[in-house]
C-alpha positions as a Markdown table, in Angstrom:
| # | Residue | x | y | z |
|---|---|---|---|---|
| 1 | Unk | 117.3 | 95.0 | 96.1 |
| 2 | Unk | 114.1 | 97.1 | 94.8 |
| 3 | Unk | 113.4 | 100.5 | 95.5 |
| 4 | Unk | 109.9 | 102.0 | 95.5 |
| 5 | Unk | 109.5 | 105.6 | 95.7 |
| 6 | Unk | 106.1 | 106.1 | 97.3 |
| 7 | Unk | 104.1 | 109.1 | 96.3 |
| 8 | Unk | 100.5 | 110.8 | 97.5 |
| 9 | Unk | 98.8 | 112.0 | 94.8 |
| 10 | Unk | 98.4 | 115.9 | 94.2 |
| 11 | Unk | 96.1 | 118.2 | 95.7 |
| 12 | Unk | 92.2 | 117.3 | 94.3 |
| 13 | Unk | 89.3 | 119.1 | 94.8 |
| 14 | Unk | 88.7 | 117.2 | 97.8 |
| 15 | Unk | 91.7 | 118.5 | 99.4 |
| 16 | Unk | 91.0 | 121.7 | 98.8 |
| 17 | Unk | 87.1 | 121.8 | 99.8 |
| 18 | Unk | 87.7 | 119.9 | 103.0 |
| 19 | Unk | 85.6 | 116.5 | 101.4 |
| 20 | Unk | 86.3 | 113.2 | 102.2 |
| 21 | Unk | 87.1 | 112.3 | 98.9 |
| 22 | Unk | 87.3 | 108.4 | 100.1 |
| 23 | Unk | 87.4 | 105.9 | 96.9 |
| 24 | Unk | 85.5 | 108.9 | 95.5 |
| 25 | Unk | 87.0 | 109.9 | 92.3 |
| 26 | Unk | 87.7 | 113.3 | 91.9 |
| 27 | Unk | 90.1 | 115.6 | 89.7 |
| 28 | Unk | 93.2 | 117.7 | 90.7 |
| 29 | Unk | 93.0 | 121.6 | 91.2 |
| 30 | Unk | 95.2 | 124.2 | 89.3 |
| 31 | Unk | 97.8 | 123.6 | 92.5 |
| 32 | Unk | 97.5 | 120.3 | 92.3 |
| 33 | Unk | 98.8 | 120.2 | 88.8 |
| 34 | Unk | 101.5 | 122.3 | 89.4 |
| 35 | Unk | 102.6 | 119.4 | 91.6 |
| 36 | Unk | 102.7 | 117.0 | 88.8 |
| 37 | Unk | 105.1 | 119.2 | 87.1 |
| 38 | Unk | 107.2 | 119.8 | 90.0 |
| 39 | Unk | 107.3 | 116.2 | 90.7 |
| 40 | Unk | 108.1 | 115.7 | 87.2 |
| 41 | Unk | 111.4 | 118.1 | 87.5 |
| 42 | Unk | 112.4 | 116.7 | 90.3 |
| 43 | Unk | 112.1 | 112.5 | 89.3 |
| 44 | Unk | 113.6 | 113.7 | 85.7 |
| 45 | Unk | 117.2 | 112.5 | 86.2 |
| 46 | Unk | 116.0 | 109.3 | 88.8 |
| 47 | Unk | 116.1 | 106.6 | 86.7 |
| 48 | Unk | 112.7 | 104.7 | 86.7 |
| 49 | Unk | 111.9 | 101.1 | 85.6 |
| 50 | Unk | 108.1 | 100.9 | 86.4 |
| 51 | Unk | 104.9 | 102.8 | 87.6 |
| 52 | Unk | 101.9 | 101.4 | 89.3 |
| 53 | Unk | 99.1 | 104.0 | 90.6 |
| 54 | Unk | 96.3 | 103.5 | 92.4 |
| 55 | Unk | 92.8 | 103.2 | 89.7 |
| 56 | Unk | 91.5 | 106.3 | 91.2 |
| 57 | Unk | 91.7 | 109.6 | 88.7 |
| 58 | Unk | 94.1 | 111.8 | 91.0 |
| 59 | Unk | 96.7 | 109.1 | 91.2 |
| 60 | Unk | 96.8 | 108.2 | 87.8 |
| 61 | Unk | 96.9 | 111.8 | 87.2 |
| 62 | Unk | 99.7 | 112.8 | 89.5 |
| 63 | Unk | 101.7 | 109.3 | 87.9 |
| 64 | Unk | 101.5 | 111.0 | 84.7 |
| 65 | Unk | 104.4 | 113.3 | 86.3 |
| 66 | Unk | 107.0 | 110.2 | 85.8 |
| 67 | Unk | 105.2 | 107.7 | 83.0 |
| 68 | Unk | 104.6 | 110.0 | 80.6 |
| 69 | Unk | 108.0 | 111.7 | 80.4 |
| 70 | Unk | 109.5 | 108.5 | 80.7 |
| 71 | Unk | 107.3 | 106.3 | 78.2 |
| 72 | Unk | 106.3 | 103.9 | 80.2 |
| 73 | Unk | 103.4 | 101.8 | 80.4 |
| 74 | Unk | 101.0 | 103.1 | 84.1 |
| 75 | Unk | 100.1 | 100.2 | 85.8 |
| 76 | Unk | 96.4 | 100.4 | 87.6 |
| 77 | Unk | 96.1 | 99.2 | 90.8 |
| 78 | Unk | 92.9 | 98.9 | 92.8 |
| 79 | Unk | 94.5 | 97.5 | 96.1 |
| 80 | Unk | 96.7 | 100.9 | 96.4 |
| 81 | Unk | 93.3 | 102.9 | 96.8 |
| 82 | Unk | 92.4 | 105.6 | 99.7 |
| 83 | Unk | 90.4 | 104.1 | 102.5 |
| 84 | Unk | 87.1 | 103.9 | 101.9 |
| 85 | Unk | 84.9 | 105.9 | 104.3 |
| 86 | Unk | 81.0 | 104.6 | 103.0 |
| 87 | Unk | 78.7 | 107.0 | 104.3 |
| 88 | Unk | 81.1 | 109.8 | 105.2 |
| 89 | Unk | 82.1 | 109.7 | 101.5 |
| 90 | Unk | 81.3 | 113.2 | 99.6 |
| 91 | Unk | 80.6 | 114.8 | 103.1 |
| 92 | Unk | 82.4 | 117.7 | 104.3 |
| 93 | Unk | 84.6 | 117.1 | 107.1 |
| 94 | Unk | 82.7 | 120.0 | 108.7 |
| 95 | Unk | 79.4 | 118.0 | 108.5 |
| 96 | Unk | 81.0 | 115.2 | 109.7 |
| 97 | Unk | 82.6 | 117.0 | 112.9 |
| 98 | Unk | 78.8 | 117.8 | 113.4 |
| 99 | Unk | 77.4 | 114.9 | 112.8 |
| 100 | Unk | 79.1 | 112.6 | 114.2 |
| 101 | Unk | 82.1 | 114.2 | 116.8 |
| 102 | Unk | 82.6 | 110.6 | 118.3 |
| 103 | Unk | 84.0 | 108.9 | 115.3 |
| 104 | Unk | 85.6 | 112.1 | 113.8 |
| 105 | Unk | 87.8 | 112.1 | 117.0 |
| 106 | Unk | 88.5 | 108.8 | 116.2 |
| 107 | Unk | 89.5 | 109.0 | 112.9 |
| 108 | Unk | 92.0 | 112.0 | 114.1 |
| 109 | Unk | 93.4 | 110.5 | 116.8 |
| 110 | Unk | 92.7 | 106.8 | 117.5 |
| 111 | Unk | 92.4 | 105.3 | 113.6 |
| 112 | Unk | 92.3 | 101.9 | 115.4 |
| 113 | Unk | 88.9 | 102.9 | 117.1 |
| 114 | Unk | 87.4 | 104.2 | 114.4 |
| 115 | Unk | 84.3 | 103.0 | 112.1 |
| 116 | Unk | 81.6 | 104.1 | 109.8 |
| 117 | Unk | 79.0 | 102.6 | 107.9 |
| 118 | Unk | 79.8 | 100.7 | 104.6 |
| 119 | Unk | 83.4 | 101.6 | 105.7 |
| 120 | Unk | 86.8 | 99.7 | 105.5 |
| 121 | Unk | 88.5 | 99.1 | 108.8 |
| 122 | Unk | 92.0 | 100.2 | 109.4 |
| 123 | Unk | 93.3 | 97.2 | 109.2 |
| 124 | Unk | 91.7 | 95.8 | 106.3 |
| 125 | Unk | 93.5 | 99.0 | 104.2 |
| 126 | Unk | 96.7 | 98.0 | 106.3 |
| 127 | Unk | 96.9 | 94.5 | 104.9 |
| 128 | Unk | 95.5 | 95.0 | 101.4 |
| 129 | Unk | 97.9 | 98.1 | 100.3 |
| 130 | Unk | 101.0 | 96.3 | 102.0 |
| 131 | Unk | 100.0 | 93.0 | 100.1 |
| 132 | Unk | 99.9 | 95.2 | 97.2 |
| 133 | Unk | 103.4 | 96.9 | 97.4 |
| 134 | Unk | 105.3 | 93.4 | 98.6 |
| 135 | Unk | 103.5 | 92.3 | 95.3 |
| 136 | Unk | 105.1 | 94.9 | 93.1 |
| 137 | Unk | 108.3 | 94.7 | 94.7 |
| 138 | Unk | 108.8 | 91.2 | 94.2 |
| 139 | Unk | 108.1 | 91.3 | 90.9 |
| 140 | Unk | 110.6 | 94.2 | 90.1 |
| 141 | Unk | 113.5 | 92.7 | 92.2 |
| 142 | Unk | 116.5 | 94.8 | 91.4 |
| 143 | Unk | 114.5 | 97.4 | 89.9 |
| 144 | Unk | 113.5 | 101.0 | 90.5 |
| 145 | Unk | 109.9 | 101.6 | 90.8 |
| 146 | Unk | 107.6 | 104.6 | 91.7 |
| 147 | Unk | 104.1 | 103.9 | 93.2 |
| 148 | Unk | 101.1 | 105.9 | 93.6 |
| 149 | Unk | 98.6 | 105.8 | 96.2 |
| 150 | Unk | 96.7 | 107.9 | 99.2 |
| 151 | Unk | 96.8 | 109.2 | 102.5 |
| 152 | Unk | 96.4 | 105.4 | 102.7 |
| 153 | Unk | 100.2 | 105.3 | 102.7 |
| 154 | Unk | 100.5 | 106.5 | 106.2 |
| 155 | Unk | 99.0 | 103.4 | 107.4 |
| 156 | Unk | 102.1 | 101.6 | 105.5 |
| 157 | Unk | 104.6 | 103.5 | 106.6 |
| 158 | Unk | 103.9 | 103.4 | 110.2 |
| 159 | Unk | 103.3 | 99.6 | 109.2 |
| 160 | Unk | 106.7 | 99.2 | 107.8 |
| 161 | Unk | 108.7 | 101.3 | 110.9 |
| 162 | Unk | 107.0 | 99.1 | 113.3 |
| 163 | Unk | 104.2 | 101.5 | 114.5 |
| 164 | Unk | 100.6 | 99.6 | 115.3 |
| 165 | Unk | 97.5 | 101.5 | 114.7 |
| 166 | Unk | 97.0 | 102.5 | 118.2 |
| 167 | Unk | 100.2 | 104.4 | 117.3 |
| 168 | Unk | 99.5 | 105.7 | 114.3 |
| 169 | Unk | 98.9 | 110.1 | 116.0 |
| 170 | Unk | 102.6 | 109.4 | 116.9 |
| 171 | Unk | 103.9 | 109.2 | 112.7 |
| 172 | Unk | 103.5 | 112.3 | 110.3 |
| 173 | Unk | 101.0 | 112.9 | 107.4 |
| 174 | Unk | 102.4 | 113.4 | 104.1 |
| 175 | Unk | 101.4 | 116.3 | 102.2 |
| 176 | Unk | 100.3 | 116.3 | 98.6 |
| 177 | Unk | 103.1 | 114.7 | 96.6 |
| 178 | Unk | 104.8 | 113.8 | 98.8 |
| 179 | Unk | 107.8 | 110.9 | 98.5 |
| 180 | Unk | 109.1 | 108.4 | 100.5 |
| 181 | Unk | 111.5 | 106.2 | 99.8 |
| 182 | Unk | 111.4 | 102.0 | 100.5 |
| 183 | Unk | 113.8 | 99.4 | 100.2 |
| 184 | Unk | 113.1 | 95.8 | 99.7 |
| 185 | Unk | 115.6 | 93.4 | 100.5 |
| 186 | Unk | 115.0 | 89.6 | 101.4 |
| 187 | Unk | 111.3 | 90.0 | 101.9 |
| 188 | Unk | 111.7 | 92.9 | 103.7 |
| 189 | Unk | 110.5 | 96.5 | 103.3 |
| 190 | Unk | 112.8 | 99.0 | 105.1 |
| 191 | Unk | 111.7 | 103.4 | 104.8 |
| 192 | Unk | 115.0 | 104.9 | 104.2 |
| 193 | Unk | 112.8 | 108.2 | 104.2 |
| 194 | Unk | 109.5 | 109.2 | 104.0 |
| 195 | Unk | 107.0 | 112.6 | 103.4 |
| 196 | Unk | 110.0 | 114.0 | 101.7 |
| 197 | Unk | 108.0 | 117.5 | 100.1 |
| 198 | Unk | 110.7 | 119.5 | 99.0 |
| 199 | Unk | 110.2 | 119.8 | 95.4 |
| 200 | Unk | 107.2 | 122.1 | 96.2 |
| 201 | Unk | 109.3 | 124.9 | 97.6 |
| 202 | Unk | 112.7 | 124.3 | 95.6 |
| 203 | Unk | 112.7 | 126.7 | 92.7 |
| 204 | Unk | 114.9 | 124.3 | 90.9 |
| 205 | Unk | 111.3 | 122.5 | 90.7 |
| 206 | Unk | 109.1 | 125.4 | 91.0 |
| 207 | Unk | 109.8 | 127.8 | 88.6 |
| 208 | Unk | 109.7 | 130.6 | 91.7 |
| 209 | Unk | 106.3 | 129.6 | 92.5 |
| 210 | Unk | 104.2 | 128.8 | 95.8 |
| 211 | Unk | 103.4 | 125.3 | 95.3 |
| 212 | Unk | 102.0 | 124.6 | 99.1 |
| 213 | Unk | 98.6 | 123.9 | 100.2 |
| 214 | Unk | 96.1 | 126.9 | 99.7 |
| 215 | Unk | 95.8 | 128.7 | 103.3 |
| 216 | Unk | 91.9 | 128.4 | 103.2 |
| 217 | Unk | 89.1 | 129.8 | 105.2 |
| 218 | Unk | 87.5 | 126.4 | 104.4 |
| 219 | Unk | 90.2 | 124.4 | 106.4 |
| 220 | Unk | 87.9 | 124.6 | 109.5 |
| 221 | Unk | 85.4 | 122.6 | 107.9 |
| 222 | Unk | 82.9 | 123.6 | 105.4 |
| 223 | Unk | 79.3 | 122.3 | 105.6 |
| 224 | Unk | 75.8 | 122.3 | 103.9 |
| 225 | Unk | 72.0 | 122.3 | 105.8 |
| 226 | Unk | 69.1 | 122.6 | 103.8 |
| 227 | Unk | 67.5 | 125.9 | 102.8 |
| 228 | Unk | 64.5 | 126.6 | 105.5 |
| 229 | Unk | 62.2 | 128.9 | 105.1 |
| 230 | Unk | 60.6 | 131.2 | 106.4 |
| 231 | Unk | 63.5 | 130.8 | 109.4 |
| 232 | Unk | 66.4 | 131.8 | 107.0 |
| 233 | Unk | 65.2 | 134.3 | 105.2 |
| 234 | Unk | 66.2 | 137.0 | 107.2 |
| 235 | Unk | 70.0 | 135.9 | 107.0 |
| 236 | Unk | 69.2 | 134.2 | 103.4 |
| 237 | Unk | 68.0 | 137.8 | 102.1 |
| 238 | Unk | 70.9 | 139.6 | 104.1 |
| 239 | Unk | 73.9 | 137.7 | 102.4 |
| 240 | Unk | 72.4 | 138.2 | 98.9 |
| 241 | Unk | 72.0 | 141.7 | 99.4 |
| 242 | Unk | 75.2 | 142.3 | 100.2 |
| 243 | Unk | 77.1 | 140.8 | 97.9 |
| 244 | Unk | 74.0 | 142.7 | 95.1 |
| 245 | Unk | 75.2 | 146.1 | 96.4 |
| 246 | Unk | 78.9 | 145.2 | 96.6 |
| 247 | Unk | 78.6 | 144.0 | 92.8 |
| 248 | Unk | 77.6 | 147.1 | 92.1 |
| 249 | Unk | 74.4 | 146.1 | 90.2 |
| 250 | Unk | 72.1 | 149.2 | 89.1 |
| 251 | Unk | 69.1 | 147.6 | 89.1 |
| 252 | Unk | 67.6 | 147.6 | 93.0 |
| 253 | Unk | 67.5 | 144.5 | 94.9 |
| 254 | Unk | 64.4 | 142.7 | 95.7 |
| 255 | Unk | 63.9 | 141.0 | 98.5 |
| 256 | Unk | 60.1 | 139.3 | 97.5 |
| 257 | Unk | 61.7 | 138.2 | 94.1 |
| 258 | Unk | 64.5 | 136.6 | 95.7 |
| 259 | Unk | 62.6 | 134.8 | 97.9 |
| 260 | Unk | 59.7 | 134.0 | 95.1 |
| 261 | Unk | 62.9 | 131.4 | 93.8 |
| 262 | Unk | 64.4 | 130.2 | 96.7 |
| 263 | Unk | 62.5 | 127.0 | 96.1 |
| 264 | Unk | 65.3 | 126.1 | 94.2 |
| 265 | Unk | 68.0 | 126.5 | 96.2 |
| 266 | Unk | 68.9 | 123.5 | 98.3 |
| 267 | Unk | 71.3 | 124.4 | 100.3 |
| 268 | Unk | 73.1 | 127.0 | 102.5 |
């Protein structure tokens, strides 16, 4: 029998600025490597025999939790990647719920609808990470192995427990670092448990501290528009004078100056 213990990567930058990050690679925030040494903590008496990651920069960086410690060799994987989202990538899942409402319901609620230009289907990330984990546990059979990969791995779990992905709403999303566990016996994956998160609030792992997801104003959904003037520079000139007389600047503010650069300001 093989065990895999299945782990999302830490929080990134993406996670914390509401970005569909995608096969975008991005790098992990101060929580996010906090994580990793949590992670590290808690895996520090399991006894590990390999470690595969995803080729993406927040997995490898969240495997270095277990490889490092351990000396072992990381094993890239490109198969074990995120979904990839084509044009929605390096959008704000604000814009997005703007932009395109239809779809962003879908991708929410009914995966098996969704679809967006230059994008995987659900499926296809179904098939090609569960091809990739059988792979690795065949070739470690009798071994321990820990795997890192995405919120792809919700798709395989739900996969694995028998769940299509019309019914994917009904099965939980992991948080940040999150482990599950898999058996593999006779060509057969089994979850013995899964989004298992408790190293982030067990001070045994910790050290005492908050290790959870920021609580962010962001979380609704941030998003960008062009600068346009002369419609925004009412609010434009209103914001930056606020934040000029909270800063306590002595120099007076000035509006025409201000607005004698905003050619250079792209967004708002």
């Amino acid at each position: 029998m093989t065990k895999l213990y299945l782990i999302r990567h830490a929080e990134a930058e993406g996670n914390l600025y509401r970005i569909a990050q995608g096969q975008y690679n991005s790098i992990l925030t101060d929580l996010g490597q906090q994580q990793v040494r949590a992670l590290e903590r808690r895996f520090a008496n399991i006894h590990i025999d390999a470690v595969y990651a995803s080729d993406l920069y927040r997995t490898c960086a969240t495997a270095a939790a277990i490889y490092i410690p351990k000396k072992l060799p990381l094993h890239r994987c490109r198969d074990l990647r995120e979904i990839c989202v084509g044009v929605w990538e390096q959008k704000t899942w604000g814009e997005i719920a703007r932009t395109d409402p239809e779809q962003m319901e879908n991708f929410s609620h009914r995966l098996h609808l969704w679809h967006a230009e230059g994008a995987e289907t659900p499926a296809q990330v179904r098939d090609r990470v569960l091809h990739a984990v059988e792979k690795i546990a065949a070739e470690n059979d009798g071994r321990t192995v820990a795997v890192f990969s995405h919120g792809a791995i919700r798709i395989l779990l739900a996969t694995v427990q028998g769940y299509s992905l019309e019914q994917l709403g009904q099965t939980p999303t992991g948080s940040n670092t999150a482990v599950s566990l898999l058996e593999w016996e006779d060509g057969k994956l089994h979850v013995v448990y899964r989004d298992d998160a408790s190293h982030l609030e067990d001070p045994r792992f910790t050290g005492g501290a908050v290790l959870k997801k920021h609580p962010n104003a962001l979380e609704p959904g941030l998003w960008f528009r062009p600068l346009a003037l002369p419609e925004d520079e009412a609010f434009f000139t209103g914001c930056v004078q606020s934040v000029w007389q909270e800063s306590g600047r002595q120099e007076p503010f000035d509006a025409r100056r201000l607005l004698s650069g905003a050619a250079g300001h792209t967004t708002l």
